[in-house]
C-alpha positions in Angstrom: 14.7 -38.2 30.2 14.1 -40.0 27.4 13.2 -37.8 24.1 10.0 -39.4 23.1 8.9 -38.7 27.1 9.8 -35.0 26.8 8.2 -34.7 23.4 4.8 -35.6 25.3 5.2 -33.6 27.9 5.8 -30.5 25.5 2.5 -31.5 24.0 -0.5 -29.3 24.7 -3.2 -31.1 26.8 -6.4 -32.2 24.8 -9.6 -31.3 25.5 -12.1 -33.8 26.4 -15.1 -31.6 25.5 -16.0 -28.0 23.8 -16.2 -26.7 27.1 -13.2 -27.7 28.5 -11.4 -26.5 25.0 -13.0 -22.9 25.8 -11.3 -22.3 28.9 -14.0 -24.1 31.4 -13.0 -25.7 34.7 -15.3 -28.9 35.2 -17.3 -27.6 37.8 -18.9 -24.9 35.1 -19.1 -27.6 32.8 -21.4 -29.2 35.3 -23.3 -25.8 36.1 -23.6 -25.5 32.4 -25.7 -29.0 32.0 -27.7 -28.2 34.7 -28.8 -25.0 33.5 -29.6 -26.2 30.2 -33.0 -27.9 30.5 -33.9 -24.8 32.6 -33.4 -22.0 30.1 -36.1 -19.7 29.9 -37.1 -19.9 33.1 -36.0 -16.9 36.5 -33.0 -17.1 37.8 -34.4 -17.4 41.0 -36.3 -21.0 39.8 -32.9 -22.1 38.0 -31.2 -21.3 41.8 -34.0 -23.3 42.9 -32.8 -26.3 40.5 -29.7 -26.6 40.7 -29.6 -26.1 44.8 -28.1 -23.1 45.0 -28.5 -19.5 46.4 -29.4 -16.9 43.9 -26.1 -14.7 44.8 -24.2 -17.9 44.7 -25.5 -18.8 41.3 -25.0 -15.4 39.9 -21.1 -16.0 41.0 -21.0 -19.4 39.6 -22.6 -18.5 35.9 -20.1 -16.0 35.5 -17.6 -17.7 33.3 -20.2 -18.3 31.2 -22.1 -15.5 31.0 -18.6 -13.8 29.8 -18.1 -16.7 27.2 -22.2 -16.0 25.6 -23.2 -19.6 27.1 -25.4 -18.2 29.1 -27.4 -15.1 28.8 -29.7 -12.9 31.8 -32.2 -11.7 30.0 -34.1 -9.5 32.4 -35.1 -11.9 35.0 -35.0 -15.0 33.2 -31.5 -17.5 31.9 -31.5 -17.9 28.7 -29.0 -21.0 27.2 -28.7 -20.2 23.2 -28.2 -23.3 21.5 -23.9 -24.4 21.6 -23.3 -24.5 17.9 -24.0 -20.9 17.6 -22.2 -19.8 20.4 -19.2 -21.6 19.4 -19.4 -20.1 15.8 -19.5 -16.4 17.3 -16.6 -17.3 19.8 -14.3 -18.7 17.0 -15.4 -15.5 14.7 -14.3 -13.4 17.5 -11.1 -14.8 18.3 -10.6 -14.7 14.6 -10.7 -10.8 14.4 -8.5 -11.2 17.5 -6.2 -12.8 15.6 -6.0 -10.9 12.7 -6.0 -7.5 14.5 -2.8 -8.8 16.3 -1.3 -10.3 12.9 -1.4 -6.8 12.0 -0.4 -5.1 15.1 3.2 -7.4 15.0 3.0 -6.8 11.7 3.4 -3.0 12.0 6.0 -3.9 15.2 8.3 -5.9 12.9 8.3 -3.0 10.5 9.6 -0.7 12.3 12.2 -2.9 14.4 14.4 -1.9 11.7 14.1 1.7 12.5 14.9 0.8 15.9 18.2 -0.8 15.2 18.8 2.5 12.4 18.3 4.3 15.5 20.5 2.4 17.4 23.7 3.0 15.1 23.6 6.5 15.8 27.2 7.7 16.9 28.1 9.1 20.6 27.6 12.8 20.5 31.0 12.7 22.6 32.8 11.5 19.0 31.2 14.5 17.1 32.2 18.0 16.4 29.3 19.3 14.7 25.5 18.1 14.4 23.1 19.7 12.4 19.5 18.8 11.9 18.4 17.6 8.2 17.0 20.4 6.1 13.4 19.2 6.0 9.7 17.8 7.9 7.3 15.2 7.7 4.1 17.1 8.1 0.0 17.2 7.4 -2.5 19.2 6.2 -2.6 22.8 5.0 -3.7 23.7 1.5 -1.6 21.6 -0.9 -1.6 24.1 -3.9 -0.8 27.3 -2.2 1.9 25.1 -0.6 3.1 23.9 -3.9 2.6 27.7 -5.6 4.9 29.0 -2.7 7.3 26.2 -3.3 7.8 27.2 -7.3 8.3 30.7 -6.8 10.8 30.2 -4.3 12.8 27.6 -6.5 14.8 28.3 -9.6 16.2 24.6 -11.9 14.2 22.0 -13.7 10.9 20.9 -12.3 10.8 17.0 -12.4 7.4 15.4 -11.6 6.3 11.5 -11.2 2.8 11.6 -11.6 0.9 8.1 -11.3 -2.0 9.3 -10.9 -2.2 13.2 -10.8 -4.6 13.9 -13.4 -7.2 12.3 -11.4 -6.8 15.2 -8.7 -9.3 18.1 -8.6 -6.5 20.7 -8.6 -5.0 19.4 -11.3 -6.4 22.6 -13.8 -5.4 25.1 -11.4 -1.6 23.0 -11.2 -1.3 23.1 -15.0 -1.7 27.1 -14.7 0.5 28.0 -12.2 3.0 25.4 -14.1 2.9 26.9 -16.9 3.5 30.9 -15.8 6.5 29.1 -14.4 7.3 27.3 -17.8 7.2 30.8 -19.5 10.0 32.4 -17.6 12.2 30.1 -18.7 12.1 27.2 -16.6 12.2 23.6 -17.8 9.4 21.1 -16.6 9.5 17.4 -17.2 7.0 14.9 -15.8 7.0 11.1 -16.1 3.0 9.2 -16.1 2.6 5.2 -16.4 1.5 4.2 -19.8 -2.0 3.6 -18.8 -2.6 7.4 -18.9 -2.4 7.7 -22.5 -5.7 5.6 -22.6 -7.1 7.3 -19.6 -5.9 10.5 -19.6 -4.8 11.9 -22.5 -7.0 15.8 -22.4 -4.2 15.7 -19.4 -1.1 14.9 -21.0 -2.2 17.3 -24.2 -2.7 20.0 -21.3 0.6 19.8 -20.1 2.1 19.1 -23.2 0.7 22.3 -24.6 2.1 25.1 -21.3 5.5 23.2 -22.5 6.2 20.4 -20.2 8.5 17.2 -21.7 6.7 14.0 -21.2 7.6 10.4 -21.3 5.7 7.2 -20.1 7.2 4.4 -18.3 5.3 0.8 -17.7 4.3 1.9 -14.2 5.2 4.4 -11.5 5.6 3.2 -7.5 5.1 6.7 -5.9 4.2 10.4 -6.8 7.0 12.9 -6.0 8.0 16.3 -7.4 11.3 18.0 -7.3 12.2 21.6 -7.6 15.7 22.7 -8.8 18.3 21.5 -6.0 15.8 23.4 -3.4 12.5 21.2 -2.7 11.9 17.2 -2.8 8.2 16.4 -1.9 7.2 12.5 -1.4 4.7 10.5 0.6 5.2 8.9 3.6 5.6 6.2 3.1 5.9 6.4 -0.9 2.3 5.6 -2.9 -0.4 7.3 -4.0 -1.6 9.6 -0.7 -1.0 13.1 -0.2 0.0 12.9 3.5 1.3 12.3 5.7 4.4 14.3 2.6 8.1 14.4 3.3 9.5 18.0 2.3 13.1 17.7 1.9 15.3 20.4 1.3 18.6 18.8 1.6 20.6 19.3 -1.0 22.2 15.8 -1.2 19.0 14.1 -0.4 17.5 16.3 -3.2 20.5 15.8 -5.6 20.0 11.5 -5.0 16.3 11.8 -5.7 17.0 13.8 -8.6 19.5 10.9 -10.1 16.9 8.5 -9.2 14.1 10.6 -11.5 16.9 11.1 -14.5 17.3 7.2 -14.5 13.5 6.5 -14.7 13.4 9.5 -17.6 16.2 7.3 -19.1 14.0 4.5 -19.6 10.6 5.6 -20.2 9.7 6.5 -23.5 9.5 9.8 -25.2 5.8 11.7 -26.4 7.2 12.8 -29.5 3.6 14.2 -30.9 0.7 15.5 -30.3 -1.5 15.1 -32.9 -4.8 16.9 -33.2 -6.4 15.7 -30.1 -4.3 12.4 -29.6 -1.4 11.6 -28.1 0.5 8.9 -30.2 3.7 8.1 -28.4 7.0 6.7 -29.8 6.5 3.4 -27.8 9.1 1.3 -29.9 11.9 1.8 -26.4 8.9 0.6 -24.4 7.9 -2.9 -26.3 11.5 -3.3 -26.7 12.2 -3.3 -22.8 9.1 -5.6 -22.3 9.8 -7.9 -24.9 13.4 -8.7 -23.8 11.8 -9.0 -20.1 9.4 -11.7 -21.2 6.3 -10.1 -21.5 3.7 -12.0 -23.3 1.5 -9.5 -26.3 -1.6 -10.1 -23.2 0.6 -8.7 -20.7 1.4 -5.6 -23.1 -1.7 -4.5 -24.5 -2.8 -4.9 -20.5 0.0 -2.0 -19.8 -0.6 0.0 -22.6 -4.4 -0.2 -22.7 -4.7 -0.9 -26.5 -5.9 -4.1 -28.1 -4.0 -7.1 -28.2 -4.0 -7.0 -31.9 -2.9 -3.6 -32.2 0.1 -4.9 -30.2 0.7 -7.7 -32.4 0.8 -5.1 -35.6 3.3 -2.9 -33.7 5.4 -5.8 -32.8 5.5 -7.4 -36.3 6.4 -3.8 -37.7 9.5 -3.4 -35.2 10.7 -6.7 -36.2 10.1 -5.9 -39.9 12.2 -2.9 -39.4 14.9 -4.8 -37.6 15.1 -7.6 -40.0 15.0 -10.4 -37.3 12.4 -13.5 -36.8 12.2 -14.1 -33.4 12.6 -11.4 -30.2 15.4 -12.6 -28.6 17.1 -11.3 -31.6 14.8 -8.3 -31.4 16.5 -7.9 -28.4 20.4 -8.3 -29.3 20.0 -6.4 -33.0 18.0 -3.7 -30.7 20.9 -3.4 -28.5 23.6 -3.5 -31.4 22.2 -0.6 -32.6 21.6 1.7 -29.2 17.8 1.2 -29.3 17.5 0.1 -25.6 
């Protein structure tokens, strides 16, 4: 068979009217023009009109009624004008549309566990299975959970916190943190820049029951860690406090753990805490954004401070680095172990 024949055969058929592209054979196309000049009248008179018994009438509007071309309205057939049944059918078979864009959406997402699933070896070629230390779970009282959790932990206390001083149990957190601080135990916690500007009565709180903070341009998740015993995350990782992920497996804890010490690496330090302000060393910070690109607009944006503020910072860094432009910011900053 020739290609350009097969080509037309795989082509879908057009429609010769808006009835025929909904889906309508042509004898309800026909029913449907004959019903027209008689809407608003009884069914029984519309029978009348278009020669046919009521009960076979009532069989033959079906596809119709069920498309909102024709309405019953008590006794009477109502034909609402075409345009605006059109417009609600093609709004409808939008949300259609989008509600299974998202439903194969979610299907290809978790194909992948699928195949993880898959891969899992023949219980014939192992000698010993275990379960994973750990549970995905829901609700409960999240601070009696987390109270529990640091008395029954010993080690650091590492915490991302995107957005934790936003949280209504965040005065009753700092309290218990910090009767856990004064035994001895070290906490440090990691914020995104921003809170500085939005939160700093937060940061001064912690800072003050003894907690090491640093700021970092921006955080993807929340998670805290407890010594080599307790790794608490959202599923999946954001900003929700369940569905939470409570692992105690030490390697899985240990690898989250590295993961935290290499975001401390690069996020800046809160050296002081002056009276009532927190004024941050941010020199690592500009540093990292300046040798990625960022524009002074893009900066002040993450820091919350004026562009012009930036600008002063910037020109004093350089000043004190003896260079004109940033990219040798950059290279005399890395000569000498800033970044």
């Amino acid at each position: 068979m020739p290609v350009a024949l097969i080509c037309q055969t795989m082509q879908p058929p057009v429609s010769s009217s808006v009835l025929a592209a909904l889906g309508l054979d042509r004898a309800a196309e026909e029913l449907y023009f004959k019903v027209v000049p008689a809407s608003g009248h009884t069914s029984l008179g519309v029978a009348r009109l278009v020669q046919l018994r009521l009960d076979h009438l009532l069989h033959d509007l079906a596809p119709l009624l069920e498309l909102g071309l024709v309405r019953l309205e008590g006794k009477r057939v109502v034909v609402p004008p075409l345009p605006s049944v059109v417009a609600a059918l093609v709004q409808r078979e939008a949300r259609v549309a989008e509600t299974t864009g998202a439903r194969l959406t979610a299907l290809a997402e978790v194909v992948p566990h699928l195949v993880a699933a898959s891969t899992r070896p023949d219980e014939s070629d192992l000698a010993d299975v275990r379960p994973i230390d750990g549970e995905l779970s829901s609700g409960g009282n999240a601070l009696d959970l987390l109270g529990l959790m640091l008395r029954s932990s010993r080690g650091d206390m590492l915490w991302l916190r995107p957005d934790a001083w936003a949280m209504p149990r965040e005065a009753a957190l700092s309290q218990a943190l910090g009767e856990v601080i004064a035994t001895g135990r070290k906490s440090r916690a990691i914020y995104p820049v921003r809170a500085l500007t939005e939160a700093p009565e937060a940061l001064q709180a912690r800072a003050r029951i003894g907690e090491q903070i640093r700021v970092i341009s921006e955080l993807p998740t929340r998670m805290f860690i407890l010594g080599h015993d307790h790794a608490v995350l959202p599923e999946p990782l954001g900003f929700s406090d369940e569905p939470r992920v409570h692992v105690r497996q030490r390697s899985i804890v240990m690898a989250l753990t590295y993961w935290f010490d290499s975001l401390w690496a690069r996020a800046a330090p809160v050296p002081e805490l002056d009276i009532g302000e927190a004024r941050p060393d941010l020199r690592r910070f500009l540093l990292e954004q300046m040798v990625a690109g960022a524009t002074d607009e893009i900066i002040a944006r993450k820091l919350g401070i004026s562009l012009r503020t930036v600008r002063r910072r910037v020109a004093a860094m350089m000043d004190d680095l003896g260079v004109d432009t940033r990219f040798q910011a950059g290279a005399e900053a890395c000569r000498r172990g800033w970044i």
